[in-house]
C-alpha positions as CSV (number, residue, x, y, z in Angstrom):
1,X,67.5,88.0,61.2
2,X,67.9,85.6,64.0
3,X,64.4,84.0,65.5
4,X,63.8,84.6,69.5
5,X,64.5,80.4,69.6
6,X,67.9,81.1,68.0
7,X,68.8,83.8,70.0
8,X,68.1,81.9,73.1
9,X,70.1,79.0,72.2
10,X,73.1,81.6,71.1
11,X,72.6,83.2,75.4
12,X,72.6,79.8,76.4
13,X,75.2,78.1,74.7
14,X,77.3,81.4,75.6
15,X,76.5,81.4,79.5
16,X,77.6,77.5,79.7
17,X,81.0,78.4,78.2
18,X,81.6,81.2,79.9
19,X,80.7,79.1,83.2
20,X,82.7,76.2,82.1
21,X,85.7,78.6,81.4
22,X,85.2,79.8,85.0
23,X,84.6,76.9,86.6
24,X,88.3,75.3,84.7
25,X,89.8,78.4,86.1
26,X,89.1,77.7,89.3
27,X,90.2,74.2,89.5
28,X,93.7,75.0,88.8
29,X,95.9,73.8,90.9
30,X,98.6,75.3,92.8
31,X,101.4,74.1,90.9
32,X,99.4,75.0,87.9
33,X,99.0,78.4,88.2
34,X,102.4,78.9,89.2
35,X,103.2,76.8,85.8
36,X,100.9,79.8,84.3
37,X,103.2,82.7,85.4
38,X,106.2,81.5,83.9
39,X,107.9,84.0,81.8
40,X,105.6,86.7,82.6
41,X,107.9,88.5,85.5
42,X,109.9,91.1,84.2
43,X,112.9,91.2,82.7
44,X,112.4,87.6,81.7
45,X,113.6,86.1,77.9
46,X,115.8,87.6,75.9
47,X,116.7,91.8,75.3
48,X,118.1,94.7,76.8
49,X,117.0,97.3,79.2
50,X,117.9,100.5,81.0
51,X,117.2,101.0,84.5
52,X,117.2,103.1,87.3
53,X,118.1,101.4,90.5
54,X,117.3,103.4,93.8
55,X,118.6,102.6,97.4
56,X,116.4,103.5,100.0
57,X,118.0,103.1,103.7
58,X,115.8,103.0,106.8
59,X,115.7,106.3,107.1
60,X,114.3,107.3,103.9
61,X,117.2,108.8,102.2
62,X,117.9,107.7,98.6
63,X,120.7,107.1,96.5
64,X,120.3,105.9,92.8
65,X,122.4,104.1,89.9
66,X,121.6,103.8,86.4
67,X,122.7,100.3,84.8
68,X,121.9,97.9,81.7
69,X,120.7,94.5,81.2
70,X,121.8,91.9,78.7
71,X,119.8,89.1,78.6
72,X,119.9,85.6,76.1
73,X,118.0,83.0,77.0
74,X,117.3,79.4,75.2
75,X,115.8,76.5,76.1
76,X,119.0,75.3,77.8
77,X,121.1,78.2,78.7
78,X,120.1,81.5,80.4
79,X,122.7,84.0,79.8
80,X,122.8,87.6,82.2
81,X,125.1,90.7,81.9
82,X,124.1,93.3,84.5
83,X,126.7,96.8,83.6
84,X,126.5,99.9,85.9
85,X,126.7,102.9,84.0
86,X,126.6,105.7,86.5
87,X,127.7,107.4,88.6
88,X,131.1,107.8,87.6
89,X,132.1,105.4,91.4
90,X,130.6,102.4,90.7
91,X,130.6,102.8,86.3
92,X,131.8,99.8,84.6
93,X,130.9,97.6,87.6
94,X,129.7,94.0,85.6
95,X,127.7,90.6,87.5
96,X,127.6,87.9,84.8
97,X,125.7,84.9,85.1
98,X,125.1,81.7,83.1
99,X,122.8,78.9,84.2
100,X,123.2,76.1,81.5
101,X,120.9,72.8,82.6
102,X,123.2,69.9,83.4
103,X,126.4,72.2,84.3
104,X,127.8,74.2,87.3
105,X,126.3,77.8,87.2
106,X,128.7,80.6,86.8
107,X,128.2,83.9,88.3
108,X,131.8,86.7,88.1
109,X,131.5,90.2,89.6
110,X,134.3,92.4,88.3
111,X,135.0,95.5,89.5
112,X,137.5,97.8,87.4
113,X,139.1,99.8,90.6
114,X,140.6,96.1,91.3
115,X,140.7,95.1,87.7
116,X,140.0,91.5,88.6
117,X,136.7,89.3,88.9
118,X,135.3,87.8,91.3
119,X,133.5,84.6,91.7
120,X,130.2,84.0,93.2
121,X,129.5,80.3,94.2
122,X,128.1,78.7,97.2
123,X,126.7,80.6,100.1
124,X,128.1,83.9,98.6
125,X,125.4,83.8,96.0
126,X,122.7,84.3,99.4
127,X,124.4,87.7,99.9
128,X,123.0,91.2,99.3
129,X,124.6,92.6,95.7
130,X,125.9,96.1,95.7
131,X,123.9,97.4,98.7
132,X,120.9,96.4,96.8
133,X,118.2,94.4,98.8
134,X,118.6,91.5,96.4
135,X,121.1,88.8,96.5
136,X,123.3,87.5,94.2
137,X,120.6,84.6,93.8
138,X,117.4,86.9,93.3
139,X,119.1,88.9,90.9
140,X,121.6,86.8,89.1
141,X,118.7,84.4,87.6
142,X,118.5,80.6,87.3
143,X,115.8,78.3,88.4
144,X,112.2,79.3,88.0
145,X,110.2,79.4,91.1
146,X,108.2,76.2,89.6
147,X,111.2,74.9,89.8
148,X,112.2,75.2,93.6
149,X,109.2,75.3,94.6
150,X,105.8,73.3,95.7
151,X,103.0,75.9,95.4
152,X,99.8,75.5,97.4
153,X,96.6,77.7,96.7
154,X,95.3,79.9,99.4
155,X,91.8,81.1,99.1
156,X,91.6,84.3,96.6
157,X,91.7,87.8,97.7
158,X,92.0,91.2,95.9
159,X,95.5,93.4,96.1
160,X,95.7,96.6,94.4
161,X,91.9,96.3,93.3
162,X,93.2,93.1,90.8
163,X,91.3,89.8,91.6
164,X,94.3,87.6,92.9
165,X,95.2,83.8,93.2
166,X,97.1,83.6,96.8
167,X,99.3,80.3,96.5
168,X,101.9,79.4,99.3
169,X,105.1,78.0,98.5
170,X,107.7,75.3,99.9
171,X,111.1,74.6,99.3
172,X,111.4,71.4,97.3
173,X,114.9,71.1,98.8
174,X,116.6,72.0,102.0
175,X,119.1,74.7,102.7
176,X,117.0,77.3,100.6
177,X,117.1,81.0,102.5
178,X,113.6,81.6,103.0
179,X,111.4,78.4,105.0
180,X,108.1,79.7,102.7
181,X,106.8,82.2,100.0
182,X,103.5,84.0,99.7
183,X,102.3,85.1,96.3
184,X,99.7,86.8,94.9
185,X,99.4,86.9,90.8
186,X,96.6,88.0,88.8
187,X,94.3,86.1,87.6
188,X,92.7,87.6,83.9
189,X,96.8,87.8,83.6
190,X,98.4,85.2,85.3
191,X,100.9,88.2,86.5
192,X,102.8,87.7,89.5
193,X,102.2,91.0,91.6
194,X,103.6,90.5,95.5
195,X,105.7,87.8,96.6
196,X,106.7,87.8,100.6
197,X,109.6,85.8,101.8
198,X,109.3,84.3,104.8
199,X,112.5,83.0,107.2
200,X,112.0,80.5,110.2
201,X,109.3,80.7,112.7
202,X,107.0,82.8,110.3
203,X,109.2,86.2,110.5
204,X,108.3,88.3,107.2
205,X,111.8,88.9,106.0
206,X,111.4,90.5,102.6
207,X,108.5,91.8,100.4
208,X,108.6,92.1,96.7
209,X,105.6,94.4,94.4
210,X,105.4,95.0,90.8
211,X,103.7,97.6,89.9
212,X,103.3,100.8,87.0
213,X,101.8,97.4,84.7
214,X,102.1,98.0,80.8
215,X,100.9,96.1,77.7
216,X,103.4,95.6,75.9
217,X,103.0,93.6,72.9
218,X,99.4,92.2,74.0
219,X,101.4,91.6,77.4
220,X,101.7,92.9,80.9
221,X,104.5,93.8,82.6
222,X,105.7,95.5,85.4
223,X,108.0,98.8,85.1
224,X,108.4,99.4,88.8
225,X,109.2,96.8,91.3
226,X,110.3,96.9,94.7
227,X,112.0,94.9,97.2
228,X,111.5,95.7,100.3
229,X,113.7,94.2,103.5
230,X,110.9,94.1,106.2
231,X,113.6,93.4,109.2
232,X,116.0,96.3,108.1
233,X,113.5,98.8,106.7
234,X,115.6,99.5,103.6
235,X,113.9,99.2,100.2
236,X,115.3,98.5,96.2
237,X,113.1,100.3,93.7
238,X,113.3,99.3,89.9
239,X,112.3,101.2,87.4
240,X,112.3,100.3,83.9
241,X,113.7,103.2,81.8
242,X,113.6,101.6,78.4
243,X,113.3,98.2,76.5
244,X,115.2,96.8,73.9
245,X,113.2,93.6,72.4
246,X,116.6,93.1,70.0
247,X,118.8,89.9,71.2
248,X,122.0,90.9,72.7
249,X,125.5,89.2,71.0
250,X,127.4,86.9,73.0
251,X,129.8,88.9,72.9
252,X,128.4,90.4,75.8
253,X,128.7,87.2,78.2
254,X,132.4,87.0,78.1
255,X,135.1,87.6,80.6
256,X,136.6,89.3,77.5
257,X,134.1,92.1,77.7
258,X,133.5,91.7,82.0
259,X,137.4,93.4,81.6
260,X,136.5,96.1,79.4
């Protein structure tokens, strides 16, 4: 049995680590936390998944699609096959996208009523995909927001009852389509809950929340997410039907199998 000297030196040496691990927490810089967050939005790394994908116009009416997600990523090469599934007007409908470091990204949207793909370059990759409320860009992959982004942090706040960094974010290079982001991620987690995209003269433009969070393999991740379009009053709600943690051939990430 511990002596009441011992056990005082066990409290104390306890509360100064627990102090010193707050105090490192908040130290972190903006670009630091943002480091943090990295591969912990959903559907990042590599795996399949179903989901459902629901179109909400500004007056509240829905309409959903159910598609699949290939996904094979390395330390070089990010590899994306989105496939609608149903219904039967928009099934077989594909968007691939590779993003290799050092090489031209390619992005091809085939559609089987014209039996030809098309490519996606340039501005074109800023435009909305399949009356979603994401554009080619947001949904197609490629650089990491620590990437394209300077992050500054903005004093804490609480969203959704979780204790949040805020950071705000710059374009590291011109010609981007929003002038700043605001984000808010969690800190125990480091989980990215709320980004807003801002356009010129501070005019909210797009709001995106994660939410319905499950631990899945001693992680978090979101199974819903919106996107909502602030200016239009349209929203994009994802829901995550079911994972699949297996690696997907490349089979998948041909123009072979886009023409299937």
């Amino acid at each position: 049995m511990k002596t009441k000297k011992e056990r005082w030196v066990i409290l104390a040496l306890t509360t100064l680590f627990l102090a010193a691990s707050l105090s490192s927490a908040q130290d972190l810089t903006g670009d630091e936390i943002l480091e943090k967050i990295k591969g912990k939005i959903s559907l990042t790394g590599s795996g399949m998944a179903t989901i459902k994908l629901i179109m909400e116009n500004e007056r509240g009416e829905q309409g959903s699609n159910t598609i699949k997600v290939y996904r094979k990523v390395s330390e070089k090469i990010e590899k994306q096959l989105i496939e609608y599934l149903e219904p039967a007007d928009v099934k077989g409908i594909k968007l691939l996208s590779i993003i290799e470091k050092g090489k031209e990204d390619i992005m091809r949207l085939y559609s089987p009523a014209l039996g030809i793909e098309q490519r996606i370059a340039g501005q074109s990759k800023k435009g909305y995909f399949m009356n979603t409320d994401f554009t080619y860009e947001e949904i197609g992959g490629g650089k990491s927001y620590e990437e394209k982004y300077k992050a500054e942090k903005l004093e804490d706040e609480i969203f959704e009852d979780y204790p949040c960094y805020v950071l705000k974010l710059d374009p590291k290079e011109k010609g981007t389509k929003y002038t700043y982001l605001k984000m808010w991620v969690w800190k125990e987690e480091f989980l990215l809950l709320k980004i807003e995209f801002y356009e010129e003269e501070g005019r909210l433009a797009k709001s995106l929340t994660n939410s319905d969070l499950r631990k899945e393999n001693g992680e978090y991740m979101a199974y819903k997410i919106v996107m909502a379009n602030e200016i239009k009053g349209t929203k994009t709600i994802v829901e995550i039907l079911e994972i699949e943690e297996k690696e997907p051939s490349d089979d998948y990430f041909t123009i072979r199998y886009l023409r299937r």
